[in-house]
C-alpha positions as CSV (number, residue, x, y, z in Angstrom):
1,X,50.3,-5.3,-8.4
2,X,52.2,-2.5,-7.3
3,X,55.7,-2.2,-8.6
4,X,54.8,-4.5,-11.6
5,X,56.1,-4.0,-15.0
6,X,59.1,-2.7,-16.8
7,X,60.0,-1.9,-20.1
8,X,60.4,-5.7,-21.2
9,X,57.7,-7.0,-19.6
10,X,55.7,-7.7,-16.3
11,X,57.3,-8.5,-13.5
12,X,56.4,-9.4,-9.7
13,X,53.5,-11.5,-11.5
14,X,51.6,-9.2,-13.4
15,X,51.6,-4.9,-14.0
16,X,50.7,-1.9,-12.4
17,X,49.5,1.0,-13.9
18,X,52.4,2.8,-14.4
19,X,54.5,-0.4,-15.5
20,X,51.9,-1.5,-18.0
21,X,52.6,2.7,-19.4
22,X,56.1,1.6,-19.1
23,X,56.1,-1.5,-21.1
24,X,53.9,-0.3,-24.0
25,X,55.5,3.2,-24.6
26,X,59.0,1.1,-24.8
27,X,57.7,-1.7,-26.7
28,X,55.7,0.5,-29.3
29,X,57.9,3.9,-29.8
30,X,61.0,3.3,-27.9
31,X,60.1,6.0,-25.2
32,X,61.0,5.6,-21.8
33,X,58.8,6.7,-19.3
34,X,59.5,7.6,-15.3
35,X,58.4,4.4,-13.7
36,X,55.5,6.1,-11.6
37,X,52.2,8.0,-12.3
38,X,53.1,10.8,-10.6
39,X,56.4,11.4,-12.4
40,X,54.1,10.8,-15.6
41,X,52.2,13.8,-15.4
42,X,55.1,15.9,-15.8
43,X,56.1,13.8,-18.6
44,X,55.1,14.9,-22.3
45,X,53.0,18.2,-22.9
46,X,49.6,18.7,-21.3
47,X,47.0,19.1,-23.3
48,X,43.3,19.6,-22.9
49,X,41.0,17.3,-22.3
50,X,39.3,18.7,-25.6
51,X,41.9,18.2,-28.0
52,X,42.9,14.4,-26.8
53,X,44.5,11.5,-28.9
54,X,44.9,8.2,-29.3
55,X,48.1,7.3,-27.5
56,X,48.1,10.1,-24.8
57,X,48.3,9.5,-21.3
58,X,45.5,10.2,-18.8
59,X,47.0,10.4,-15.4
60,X,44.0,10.5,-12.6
61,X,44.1,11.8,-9.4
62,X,41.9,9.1,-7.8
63,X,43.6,8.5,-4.3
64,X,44.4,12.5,-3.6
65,X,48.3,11.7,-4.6
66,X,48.1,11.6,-9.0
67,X,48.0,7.6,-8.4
68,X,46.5,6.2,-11.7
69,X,47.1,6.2,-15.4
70,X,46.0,4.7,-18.6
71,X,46.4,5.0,-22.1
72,X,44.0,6.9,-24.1
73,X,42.6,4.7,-27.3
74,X,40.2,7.1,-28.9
75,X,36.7,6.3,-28.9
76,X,36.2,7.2,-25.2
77,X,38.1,4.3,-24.5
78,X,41.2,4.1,-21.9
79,X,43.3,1.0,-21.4
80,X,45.2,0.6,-18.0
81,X,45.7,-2.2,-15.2
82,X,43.2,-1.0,-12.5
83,X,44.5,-3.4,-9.4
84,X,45.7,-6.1,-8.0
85,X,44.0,-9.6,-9.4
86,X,42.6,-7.7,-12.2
87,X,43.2,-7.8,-15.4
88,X,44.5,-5.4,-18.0
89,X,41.3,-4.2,-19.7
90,X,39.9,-0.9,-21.2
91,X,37.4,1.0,-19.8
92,X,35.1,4.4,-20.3
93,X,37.6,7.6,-20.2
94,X,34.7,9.7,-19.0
95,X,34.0,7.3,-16.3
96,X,37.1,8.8,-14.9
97,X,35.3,12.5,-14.9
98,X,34.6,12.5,-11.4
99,X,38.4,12.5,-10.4
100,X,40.9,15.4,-11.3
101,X,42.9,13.7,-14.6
102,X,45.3,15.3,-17.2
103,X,46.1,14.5,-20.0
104,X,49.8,14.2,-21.6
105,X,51.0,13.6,-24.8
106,X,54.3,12.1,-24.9
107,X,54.5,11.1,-28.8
């Protein structure tokens, strides 16, 4: 669902990666975040991969363009919205290991 979420919500049926950052940044800290994943990497400080967080962003270059992110949940765990007519769901951060990803922390 590309385009999908904003700061109050899901919108065009559903969210994207970036809208579903959006939405829970806003709804749990009052941060507003640049609508796309690519504007998120610059957002925040960058921090290693070592030292990550519960509540950081991992932004994954996965398409060659910075076009995915997710929200870090400790345990190895990420939560994002992977693509249209899935689900939001959480998944294996170091499945992601075989793209290029940073990771940002914004709180």
């Amino acid at each position: 669902m590309w385009g999908g979420g904003s700061t109050k919500g899901p919108t065009k049926g559903g969210y994207d990666c970036s809208g579903l950052m959006l939405y829970a940044f806003y709804q749990g800290a009052h941060i507003t975040l640049p609508r796309t994943s690519q504007q998120m990497r610059h957002s925040g400080t960058r921090v290693p991969r070592s030292q990550i967080r519960p509540g950081d962003l991992i932004v994954i270059n996965n398409d060659g363009n910075w076009g995915h992110v997710g929200l870090y949940a400790g345990n190895d765990t990420m939560i994002h919205a992977p693509r249209p007519g899935k689900s939001v769901e959480t998944t294996s951060a170091s499945w992601w290991e075989r793209y290029d990803w940073d990771v940002r922390r914004v709180l």
